[in-house]
C-alpha positions as CSV (number, residue, x, y, z in Angstrom):
1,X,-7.1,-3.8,15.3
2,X,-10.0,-1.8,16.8
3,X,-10.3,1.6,18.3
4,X,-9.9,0.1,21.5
5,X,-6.5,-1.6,20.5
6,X,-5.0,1.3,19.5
7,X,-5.9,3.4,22.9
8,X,-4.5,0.6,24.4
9,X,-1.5,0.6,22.2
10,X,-1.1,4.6,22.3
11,X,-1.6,4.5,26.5
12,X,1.3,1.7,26.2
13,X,3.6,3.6,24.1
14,X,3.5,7.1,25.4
15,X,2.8,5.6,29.0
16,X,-0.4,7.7,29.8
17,X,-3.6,7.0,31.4
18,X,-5.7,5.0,29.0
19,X,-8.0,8.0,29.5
20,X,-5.9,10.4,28.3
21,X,-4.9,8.1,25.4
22,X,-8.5,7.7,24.5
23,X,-9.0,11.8,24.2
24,X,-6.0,11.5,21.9
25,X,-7.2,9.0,19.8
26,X,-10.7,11.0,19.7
27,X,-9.3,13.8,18.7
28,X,-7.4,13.0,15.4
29,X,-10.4,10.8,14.4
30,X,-12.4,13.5,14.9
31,X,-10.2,16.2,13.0
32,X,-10.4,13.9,10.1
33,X,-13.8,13.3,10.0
34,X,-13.9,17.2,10.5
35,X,-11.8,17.8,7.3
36,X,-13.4,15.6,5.5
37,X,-17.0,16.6,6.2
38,X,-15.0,20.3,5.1
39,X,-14.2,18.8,1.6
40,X,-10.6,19.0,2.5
41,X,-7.7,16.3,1.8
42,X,-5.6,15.0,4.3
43,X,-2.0,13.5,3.7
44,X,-0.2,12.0,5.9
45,X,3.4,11.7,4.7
46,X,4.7,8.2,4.6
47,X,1.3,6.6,5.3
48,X,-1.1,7.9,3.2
49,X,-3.9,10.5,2.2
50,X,-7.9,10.4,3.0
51,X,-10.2,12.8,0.7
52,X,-14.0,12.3,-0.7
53,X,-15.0,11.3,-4.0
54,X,-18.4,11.9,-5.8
55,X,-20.7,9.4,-6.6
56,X,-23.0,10.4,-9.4
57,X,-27.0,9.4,-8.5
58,X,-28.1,5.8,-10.1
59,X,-30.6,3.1,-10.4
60,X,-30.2,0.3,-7.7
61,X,-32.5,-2.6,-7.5
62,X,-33.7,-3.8,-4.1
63,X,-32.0,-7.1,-3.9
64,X,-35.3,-8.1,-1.8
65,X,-38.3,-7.1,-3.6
66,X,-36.4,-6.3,-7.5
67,X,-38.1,-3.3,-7.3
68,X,-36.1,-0.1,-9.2
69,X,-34.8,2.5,-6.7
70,X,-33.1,5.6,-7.2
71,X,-30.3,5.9,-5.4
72,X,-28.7,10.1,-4.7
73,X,-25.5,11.1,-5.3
74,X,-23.4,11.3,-2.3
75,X,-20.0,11.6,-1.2
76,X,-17.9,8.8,0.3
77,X,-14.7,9.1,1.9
78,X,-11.7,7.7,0.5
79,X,-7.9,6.5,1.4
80,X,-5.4,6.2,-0.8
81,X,-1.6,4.3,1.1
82,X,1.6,5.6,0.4
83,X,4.5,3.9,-1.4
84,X,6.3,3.8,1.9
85,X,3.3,2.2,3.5
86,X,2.5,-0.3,0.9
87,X,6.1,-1.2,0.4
88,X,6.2,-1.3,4.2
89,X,3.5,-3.9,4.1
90,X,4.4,-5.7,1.4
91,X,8.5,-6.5,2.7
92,X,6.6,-7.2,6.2
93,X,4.6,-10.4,4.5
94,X,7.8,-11.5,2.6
95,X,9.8,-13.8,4.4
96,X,12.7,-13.4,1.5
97,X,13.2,-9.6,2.0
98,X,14.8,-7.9,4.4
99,X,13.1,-4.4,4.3
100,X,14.1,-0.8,4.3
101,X,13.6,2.3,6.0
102,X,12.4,2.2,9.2
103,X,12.1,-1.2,9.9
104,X,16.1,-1.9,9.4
105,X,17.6,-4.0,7.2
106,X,19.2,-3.4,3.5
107,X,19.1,-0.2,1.9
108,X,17.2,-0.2,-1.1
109,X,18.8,-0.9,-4.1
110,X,21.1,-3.1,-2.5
111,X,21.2,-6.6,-4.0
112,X,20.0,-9.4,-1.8
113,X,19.7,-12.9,-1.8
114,X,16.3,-14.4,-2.3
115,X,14.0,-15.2,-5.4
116,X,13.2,-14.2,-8.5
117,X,10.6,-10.8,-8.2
118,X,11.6,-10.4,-4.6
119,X,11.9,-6.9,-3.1
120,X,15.5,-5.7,-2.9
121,X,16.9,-8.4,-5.6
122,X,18.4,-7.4,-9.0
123,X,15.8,-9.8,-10.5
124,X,12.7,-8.0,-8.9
125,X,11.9,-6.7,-12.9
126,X,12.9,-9.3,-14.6
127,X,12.4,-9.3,-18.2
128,X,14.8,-9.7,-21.3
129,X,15.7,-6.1,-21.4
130,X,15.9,-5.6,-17.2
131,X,19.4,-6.2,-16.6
132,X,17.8,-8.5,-13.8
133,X,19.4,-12.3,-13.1
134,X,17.2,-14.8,-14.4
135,X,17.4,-18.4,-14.4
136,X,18.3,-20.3,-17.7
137,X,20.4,-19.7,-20.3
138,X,21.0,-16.3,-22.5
139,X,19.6,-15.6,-25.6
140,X,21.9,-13.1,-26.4
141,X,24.7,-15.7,-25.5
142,X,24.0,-18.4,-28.7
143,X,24.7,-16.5,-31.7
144,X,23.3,-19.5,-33.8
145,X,20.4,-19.2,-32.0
146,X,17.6,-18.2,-35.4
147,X,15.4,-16.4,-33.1
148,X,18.8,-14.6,-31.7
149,X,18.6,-10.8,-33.1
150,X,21.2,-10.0,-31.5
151,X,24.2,-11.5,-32.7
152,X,27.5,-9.7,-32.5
């Protein structure tokens, strides 16, 4: 998606002029860029947070000529997603879950059907000691198993 996208998509939305959409749009871009220039963080609940980090000064090499250069410190900007937007992403590209929050769907916590590690499944952290379905038999179930320590 490109700036012009989302104008498009705000002016479709909100159903205003593409120009007004567009000074919208300007403005929050610039507000961040504003903050950030400031040395300020900005969070944006439920989708994420921008802020700056410091890069310390280094030796680069001209990829053309080999030569050594030194390169300055400077300070790059930085974005960091929310849970609720990577989990957001994340049930959107699984075809097995069924999503939460805003999007509908099961609540979370609520088992589902689907695969083993799936979002929303009792299996999603599988592991001997997860409480999580798995397929195959249980250890714990043979108690003539030799590698069995827990026997009753």
């Amino acid at each position: 998606m490109t700036k012009a996208d989302l104008i498009e998509e705000v002016s479709r939305v909100v159903e205003m002029t593409r120009k007004d959409s567009e000074v919208i749009v300007e403005a929050i871009f610039d507000s961040i860029v504003r903050a950030l220039r400031n040395g300020d963080k900005i969070e944006i609940r439920g989708y994420g947070s921008f802020r700056t980090r410091q890069r310390q000064p280094r030796v680069g090499r001209n990829p053309k000529t080999g030569t050594r250069v030194e390169v300055p410190s400077k300070r790059i900007p930085y974005f960091k997603p929310s849970k609720e937007l990577k989990d957001l992403v994340n049930n959107a590209a699984n075809t097995i879950g069924t999503g939460t929050g805003a999007t509908g769907g099961t609540p979370a916590g609520t088992p589902t059907s689907g695969t083993i590690g799936s979002p929303g499944t009792d299996a999603s952290i599988a592991g001997p000691n997860s409480g999580g379905t798995v397929a195959g038999p249980n250890p714990a179930s043979n108690p003539t198993d030799p590698g069995n320590d827990r026997n009753p």
